[in-house]
C-alpha positions as CSV (number, residue, x, y, z in Angstrom):
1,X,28.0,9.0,-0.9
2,X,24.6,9.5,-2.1
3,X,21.7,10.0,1.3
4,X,19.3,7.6,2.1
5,X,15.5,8.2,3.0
6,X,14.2,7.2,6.1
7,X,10.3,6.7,6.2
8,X,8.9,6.2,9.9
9,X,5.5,4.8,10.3
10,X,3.2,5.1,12.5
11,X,4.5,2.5,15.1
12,X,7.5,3.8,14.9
13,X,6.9,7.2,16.1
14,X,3.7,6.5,18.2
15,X,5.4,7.7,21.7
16,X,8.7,9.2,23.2
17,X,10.5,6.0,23.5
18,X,10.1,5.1,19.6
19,X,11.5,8.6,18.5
20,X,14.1,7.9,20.8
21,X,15.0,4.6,18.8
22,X,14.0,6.4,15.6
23,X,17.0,9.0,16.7
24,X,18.8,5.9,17.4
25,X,18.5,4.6,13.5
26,X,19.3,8.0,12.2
27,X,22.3,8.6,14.2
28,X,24.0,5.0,13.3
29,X,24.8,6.1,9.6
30,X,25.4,9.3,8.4
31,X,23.7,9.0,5.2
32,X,20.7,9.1,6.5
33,X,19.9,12.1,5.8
34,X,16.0,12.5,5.0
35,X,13.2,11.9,7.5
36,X,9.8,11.0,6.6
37,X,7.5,10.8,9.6
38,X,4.1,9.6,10.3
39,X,1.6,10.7,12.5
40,X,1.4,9.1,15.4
41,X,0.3,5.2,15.5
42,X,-1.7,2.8,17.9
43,X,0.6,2.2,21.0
44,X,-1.1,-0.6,21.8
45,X,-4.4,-2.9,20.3
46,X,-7.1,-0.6,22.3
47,X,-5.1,2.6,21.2
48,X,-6.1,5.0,18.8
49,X,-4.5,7.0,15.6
50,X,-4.0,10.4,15.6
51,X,-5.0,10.4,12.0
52,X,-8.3,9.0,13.2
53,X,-8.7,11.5,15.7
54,X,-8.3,14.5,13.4
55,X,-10.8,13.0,10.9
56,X,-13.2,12.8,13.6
57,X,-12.9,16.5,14.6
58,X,-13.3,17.2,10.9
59,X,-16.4,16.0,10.7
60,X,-17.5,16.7,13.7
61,X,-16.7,20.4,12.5
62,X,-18.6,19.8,9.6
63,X,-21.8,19.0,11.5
64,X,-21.5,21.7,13.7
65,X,-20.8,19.7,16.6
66,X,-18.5,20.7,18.9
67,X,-14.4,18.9,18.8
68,X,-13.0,20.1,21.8
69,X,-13.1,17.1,23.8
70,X,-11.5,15.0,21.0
71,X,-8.8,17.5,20.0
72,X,-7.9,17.7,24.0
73,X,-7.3,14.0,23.3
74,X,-4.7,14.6,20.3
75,X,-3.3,17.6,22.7
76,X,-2.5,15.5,24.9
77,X,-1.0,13.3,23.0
78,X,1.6,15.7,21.2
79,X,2.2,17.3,24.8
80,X,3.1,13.6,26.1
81,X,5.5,13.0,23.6
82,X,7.3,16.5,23.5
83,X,7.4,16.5,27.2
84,X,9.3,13.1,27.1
85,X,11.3,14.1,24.7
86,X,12.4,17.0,26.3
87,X,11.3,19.4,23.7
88,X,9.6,22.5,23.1
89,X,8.5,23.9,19.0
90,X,5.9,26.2,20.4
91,X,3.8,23.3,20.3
92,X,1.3,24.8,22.3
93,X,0.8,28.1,19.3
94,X,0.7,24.7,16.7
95,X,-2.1,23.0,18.0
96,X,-4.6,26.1,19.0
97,X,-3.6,27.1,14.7
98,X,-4.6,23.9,13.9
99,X,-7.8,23.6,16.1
100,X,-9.0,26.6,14.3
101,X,-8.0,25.8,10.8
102,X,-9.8,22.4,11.1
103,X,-13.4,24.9,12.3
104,X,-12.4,27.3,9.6
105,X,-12.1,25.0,6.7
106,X,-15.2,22.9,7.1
107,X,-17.0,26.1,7.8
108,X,-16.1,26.9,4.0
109,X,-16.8,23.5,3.1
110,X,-13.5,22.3,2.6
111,X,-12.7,18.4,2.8
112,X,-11.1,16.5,5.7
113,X,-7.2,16.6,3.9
114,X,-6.2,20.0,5.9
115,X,-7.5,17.9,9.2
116,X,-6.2,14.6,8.1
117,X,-2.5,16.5,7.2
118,X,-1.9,17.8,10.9
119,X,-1.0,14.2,12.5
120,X,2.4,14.4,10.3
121,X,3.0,18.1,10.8
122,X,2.7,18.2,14.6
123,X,4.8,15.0,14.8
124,X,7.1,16.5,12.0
125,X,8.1,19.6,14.4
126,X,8.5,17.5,17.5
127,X,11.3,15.3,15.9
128,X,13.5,17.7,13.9
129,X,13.5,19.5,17.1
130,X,14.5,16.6,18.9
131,X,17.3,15.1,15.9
132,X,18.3,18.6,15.7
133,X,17.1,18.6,12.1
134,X,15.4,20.8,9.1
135,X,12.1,20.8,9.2
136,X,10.6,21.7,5.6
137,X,6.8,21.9,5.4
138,X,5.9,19.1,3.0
139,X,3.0,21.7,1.5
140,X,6.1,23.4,0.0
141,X,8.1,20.5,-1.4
142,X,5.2,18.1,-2.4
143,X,2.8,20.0,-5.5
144,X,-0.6,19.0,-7.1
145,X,-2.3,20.5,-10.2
146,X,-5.6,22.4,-10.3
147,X,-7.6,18.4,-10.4
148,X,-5.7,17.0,-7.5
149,X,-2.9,14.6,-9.7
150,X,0.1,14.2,-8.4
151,X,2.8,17.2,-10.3
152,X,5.6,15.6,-10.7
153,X,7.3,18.2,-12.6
154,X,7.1,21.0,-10.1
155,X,7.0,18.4,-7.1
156,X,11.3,17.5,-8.1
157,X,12.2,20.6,-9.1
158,X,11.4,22.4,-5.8
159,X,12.6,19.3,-4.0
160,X,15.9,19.5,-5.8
161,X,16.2,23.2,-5.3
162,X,15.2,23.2,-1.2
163,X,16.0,19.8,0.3
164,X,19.7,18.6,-1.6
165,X,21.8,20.7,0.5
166,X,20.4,20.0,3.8
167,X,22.7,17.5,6.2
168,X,19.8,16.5,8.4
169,X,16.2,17.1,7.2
170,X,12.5,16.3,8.2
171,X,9.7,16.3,5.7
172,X,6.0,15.2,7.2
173,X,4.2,12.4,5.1
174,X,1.3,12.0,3.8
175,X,0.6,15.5,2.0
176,X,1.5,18.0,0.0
177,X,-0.3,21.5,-1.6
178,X,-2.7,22.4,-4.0
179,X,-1.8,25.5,-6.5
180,X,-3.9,27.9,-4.2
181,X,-2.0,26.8,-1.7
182,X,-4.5,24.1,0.2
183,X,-3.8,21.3,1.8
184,X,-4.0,17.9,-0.4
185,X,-3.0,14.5,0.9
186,X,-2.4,11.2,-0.6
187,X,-5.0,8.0,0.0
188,X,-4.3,6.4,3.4
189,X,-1.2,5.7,4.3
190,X,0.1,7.8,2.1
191,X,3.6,8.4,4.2
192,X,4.9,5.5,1.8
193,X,4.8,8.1,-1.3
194,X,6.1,10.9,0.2
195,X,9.5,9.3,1.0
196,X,9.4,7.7,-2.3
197,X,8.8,11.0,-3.4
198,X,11.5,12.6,-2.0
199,X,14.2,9.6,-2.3
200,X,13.8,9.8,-5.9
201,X,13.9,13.8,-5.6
202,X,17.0,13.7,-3.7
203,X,18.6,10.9,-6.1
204,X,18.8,8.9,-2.6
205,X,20.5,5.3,-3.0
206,X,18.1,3.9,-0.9
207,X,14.6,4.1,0.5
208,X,14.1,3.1,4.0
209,X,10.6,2.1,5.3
210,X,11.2,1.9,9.1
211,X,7.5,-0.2,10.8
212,X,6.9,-2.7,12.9
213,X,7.8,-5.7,11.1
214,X,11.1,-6.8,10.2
215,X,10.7,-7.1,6.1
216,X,7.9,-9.1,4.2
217,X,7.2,-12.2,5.1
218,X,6.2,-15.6,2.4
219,X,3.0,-16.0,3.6
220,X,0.6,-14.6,5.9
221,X,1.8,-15.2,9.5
222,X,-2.3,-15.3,10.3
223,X,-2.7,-18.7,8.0
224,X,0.9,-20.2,8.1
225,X,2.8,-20.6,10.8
226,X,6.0,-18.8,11.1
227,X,6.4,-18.1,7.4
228,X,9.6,-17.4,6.3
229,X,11.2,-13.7,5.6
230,X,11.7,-12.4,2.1
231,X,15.2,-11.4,1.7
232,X,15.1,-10.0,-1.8
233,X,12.2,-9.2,-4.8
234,X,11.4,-7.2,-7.3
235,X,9.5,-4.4,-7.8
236,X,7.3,-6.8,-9.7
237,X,6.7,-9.6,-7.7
238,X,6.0,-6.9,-5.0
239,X,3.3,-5.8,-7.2
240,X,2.0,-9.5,-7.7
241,X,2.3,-10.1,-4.1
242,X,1.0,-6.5,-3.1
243,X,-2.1,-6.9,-5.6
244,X,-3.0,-9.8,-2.8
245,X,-2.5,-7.7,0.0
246,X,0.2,-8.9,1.2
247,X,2.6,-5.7,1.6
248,X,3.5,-3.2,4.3
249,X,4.4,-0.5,1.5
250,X,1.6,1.4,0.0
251,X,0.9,0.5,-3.7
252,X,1.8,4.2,-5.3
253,X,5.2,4.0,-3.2
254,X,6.6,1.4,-5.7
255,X,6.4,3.9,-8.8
256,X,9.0,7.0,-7.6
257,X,11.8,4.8,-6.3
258,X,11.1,2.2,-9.5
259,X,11.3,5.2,-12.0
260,X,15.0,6.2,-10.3
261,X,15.7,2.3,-9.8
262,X,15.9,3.1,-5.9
263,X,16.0,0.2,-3.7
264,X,13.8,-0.3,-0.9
265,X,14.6,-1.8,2.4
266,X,11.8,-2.7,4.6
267,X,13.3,-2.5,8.6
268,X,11.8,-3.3,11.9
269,X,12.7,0.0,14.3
270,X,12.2,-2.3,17.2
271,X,14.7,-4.8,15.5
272,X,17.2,-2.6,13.8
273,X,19.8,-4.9,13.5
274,X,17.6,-7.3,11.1
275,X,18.2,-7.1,7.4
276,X,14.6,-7.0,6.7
277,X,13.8,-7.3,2.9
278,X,14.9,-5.6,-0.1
279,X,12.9,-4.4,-2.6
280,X,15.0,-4.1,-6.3
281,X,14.5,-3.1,-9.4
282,X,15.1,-6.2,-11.2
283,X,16.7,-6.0,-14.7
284,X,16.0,-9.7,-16.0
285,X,19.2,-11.2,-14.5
286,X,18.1,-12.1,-11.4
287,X,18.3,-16.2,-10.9
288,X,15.4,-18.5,-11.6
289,X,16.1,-20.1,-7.5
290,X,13.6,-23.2,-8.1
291,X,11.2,-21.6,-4.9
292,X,8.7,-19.3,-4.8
293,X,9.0,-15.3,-3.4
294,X,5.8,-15.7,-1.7
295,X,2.2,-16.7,-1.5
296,X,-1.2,-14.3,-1.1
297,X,-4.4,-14.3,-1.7
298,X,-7.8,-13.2,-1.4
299,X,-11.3,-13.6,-0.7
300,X,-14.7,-12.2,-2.0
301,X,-14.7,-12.6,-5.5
302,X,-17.9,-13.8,-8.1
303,X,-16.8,-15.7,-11.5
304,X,-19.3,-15.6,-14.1
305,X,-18.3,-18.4,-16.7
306,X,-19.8,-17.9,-20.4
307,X,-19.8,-20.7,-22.4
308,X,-21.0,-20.2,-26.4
309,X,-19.7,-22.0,-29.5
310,X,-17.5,-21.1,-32.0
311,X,-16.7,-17.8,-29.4
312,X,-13.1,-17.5,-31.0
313,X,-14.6,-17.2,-34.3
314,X,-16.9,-14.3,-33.6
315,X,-14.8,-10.7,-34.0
316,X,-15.9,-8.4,-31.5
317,X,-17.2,-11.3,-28.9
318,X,-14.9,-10.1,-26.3
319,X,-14.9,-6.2,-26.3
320,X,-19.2,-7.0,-26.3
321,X,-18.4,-8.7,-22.9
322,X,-16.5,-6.6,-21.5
323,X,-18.8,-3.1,-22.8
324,X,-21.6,-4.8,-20.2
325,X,-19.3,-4.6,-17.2
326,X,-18.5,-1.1,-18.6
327,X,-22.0,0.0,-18.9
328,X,-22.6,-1.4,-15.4
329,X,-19.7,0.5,-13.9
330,X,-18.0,-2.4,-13.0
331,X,-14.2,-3.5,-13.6
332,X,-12.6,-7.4,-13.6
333,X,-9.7,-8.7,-12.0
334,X,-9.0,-11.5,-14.4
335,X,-10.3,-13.0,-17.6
336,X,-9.2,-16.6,-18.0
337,X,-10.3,-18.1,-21.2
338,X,-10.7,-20.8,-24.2
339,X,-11.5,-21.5,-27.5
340,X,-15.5,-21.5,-26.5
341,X,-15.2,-20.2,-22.9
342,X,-14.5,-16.9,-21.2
343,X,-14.6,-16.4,-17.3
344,X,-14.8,-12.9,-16.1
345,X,-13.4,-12.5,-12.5
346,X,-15.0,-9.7,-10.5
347,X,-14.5,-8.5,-6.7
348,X,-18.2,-8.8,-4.7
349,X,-17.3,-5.2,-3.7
350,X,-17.8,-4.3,-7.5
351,X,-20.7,-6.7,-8.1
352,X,-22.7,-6.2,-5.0
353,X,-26.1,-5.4,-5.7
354,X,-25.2,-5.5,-9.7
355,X,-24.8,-9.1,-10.4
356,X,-28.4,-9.5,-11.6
357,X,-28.6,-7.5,-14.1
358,X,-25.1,-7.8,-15.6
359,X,-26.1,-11.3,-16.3
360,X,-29.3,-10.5,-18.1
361,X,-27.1,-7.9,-20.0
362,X,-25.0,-10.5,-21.1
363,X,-27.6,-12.9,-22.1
364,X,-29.0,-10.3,-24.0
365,X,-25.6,-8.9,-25.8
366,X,-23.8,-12.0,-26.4
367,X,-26.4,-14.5,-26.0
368,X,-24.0,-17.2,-24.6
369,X,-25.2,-20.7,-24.2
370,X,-24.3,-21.0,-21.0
371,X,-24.3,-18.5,-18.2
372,X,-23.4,-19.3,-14.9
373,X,-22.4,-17.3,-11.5
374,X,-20.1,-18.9,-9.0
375,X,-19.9,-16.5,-5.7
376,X,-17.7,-17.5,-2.5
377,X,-14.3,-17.7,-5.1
378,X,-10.8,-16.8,-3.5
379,X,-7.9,-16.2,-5.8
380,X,-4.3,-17.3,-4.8
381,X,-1.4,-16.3,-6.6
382,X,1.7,-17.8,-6.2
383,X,4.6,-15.6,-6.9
384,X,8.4,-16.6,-7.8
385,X,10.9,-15.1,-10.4
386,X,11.3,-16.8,-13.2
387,X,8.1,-20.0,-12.0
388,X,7.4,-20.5,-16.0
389,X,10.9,-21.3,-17.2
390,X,11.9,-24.4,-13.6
391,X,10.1,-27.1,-15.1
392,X,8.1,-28.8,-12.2
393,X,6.6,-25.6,-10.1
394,X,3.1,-25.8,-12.0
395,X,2.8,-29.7,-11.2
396,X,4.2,-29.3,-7.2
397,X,1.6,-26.5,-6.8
398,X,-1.3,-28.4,-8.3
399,X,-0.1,-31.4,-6.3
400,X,-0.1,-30.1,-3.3
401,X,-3.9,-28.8,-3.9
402,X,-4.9,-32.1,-5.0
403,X,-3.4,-33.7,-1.8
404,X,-4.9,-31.8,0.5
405,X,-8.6,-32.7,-1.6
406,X,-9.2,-28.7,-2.5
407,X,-10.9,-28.6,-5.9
408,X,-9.4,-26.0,-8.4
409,X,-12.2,-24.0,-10.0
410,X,-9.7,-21.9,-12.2
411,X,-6.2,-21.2,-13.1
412,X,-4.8,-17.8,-15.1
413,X,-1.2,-17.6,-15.5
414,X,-1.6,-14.7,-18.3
415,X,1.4,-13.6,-19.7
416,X,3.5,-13.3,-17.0
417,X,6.1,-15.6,-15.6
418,X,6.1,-14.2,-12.1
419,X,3.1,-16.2,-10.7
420,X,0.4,-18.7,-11.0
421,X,-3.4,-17.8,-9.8
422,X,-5.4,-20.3,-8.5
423,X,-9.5,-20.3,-7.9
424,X,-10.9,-21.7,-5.4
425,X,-14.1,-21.8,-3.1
426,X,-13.7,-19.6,-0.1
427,X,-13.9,-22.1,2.7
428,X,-10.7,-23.8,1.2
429,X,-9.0,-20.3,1.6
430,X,-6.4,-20.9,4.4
431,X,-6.3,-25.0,3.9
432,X,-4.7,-23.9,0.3
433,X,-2.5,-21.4,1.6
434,X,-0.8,-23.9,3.5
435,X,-0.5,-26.1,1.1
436,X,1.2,-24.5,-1.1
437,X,3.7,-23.5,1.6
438,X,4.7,-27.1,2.8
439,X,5.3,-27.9,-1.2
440,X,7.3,-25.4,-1.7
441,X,8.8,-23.6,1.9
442,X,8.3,-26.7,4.0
């Protein structure tokens, strides 16, 4: 049988008694053969991250300011858990290295990844002590070239060569090594990669992502009471949907295991028994169900509408439009248009400050006849295999909209048949997000 890779976040491994489920997990199927932990999460809503905590002493280091008092706090914390675990990796030798790598390498100037690493090393010894497991340092399985990319190349080939035979390994998230041997991680939350890293390195027949929530859910439980679970998607809707924020997997995490064609389960470690959802690949046959997959959305976004006639006529008209965001450093999300009408949307976090003079720019570079700024937009996107061919879904989702009196400022379906994107103004935000999910869920 090929292994499976087991990711743990940070919920998951935030205390004794979640390793001890964690060991629980592993132990209930022999495949599981591949341990990905985090660093230590919240244990409860006042609690804070070990991840946190080491950034803090970082830059505390930096400054020149003394850490002791905040690494006593992440001391502690690895002491707690090892003690009620029963365990012992020389934990104490660990932590006093890593106090004074953290004051060595800002000394030299070095950035906060050697700091940020640590929370998954520490908690990487601790628990393939305690499963009786390999531990491999993931600075010698998980490679970067000289400008920080990911090296795929070397990255597989190591991981092939050190990790296939072992029966029981532990890799730490969230990092890897630079050619002169320095630590380098990924963005935040960047556990997710590493066991899609090394599921796809291993040829694993299926990624795990153990958290605290039991799968994806259809809408956000925040807006819409009780949503539904998702059962099954693809690797593209999960980009639709994850582009929205809705997702408990980190966005680079999709690429390794999608390459390989690697499902992805998404598990609740406190609910082990639940399916959760899983993620496939999705080769075109899946069936067109007559639902939707699931509903997200976002707020904070400017349209600026340009209006000029005979626009489709003009050769160049767009690429002009788009060389002023360019100039102005700023990138689009969508760009719904029309025979005389393009409408550029744009995140206020790319805007902010800029807005002014992108407008004069474009009066003055493609001297539309009408220019206008709408701010306060939210985006929806609706997202179901196959929406464009079930005759119907555009009509129930506008329907439902119109019933419920929200005023649709724009639609972009693009070229996709995944999902629909709707505009509208911010304050209709959650009052559409239901909506849609009586039409369709119920």
């Amino acid at each position: 049988m090929q292994p499976k890779v087991s990711k743990f976040g940070g919920t998951s491994v935030a205390d004794a008694d979640m390793i001890r489920k964690v060991k629980a997990i592993v132990a209930a199927d022999a495949d599981r053969r591949y341990v990905v932990p985090s660093a230590p999460g919240k244990r409860s809503k006042d609690d804070q991250k070990v991840t946190d905590l080491l950034y803090l002493c970082h830059e505390h280091a930096r400054q020149g300011i003394a850490f002791d008092e905040v690494f006593t706090l992440i001391a502690r914390r690895y002491s707690e858990i090892a003690e009620g675990l029963g365990v012992d990796p020389e934990l104490q030798k660990h932590l006093e290295k890593v106090k004074q790598e953290i004051a060595r390498v800002a000394a030299d100037g070095g950035g906060p990844d050697y700091a940020a690493s640590r929370g998954e090393y520490l908690n990487g010894l601790i628990i393939a002590e305690f499963l009786g497991a390999q531990f491999f340092d993931a600075a010698e399985l998980i490679h970067f070239d000289e400008r920080g990319k990911f090296d795929e190349d070397q990255t597989y080939r190591v991981i092939d060569e050190k990790l296939k035979g072992s029966q029981l390994a532990v890799v730490p998230g969230f990092y890897g090594s630079l050619p002169d041997g320095s630590i380098k991680t990924f963005s935040r939350g960047g556990s997710d990669i590493t066991g899609a890293v090394v599921a796809r390195g291993v040829g694993a027949s299926l990624y795990e992502n153990w958290t605290d929530v039991s799968g994806l859910l259809m809408a956000d439980p925040r807006i819409v009471d009780n949503p539904k679970a998702i059962q099954t998607l693809t690797y593209r809707e999960l980009r639709e949907l994850a582009y929205m924020g809705a997702t408990v997997l980190h966005d680079e995490a999709i690429f390794p295991v999608r390459h390989a064609g690697i499902p992805v389960n998404i598990r609740n470690t406190n609910r082990s028994d639940d399916p959760g959802t899983m993620i496939v690949p999705g080769n075109g046959s899946e069936k067109h169900t007559g639902t939707i997959t699931g509903i997200a959305g976002r707020k904070d976004f400017t349209v600026i509408a340009l209006e000029k006639a005979m626009m489709n006529s003009q050769v160049g008209y767009g690429r002009r439009v788009l060389s002023v965001l360019e100039d102005h450093g700023v990138s689009f999300e969508h760009l719904p248009s029309g025979i005389d009408t393009m409408s550029l949307v744009v995140a206020d976090s790319q805007i902010d400050g800029k807005l002014k003079d992108v407008l004069e720019a474009l009066r003055v570079e493609v001297h539309p006849d009408t220019i206008e700024a709408t701010p306060q937009m939210a985006l929806i996107a609706t997202v179901g295999r196959g929406m464009s061919h079930i005759p119907g879904m555009a009509a129930k989702l506008f329907g439902a909209l119109s019933e419920a009196d929200i005023n649709i400022r724009m639609i972009d379906q693009g070229s996709s048949e995944l999902n629909i994107i709707v505009g509208i103004h911010a304050d209709d935000f959650e009052t559409a997000m239901r909506a849609i999910y009586k039409a369709f869920v119920g």
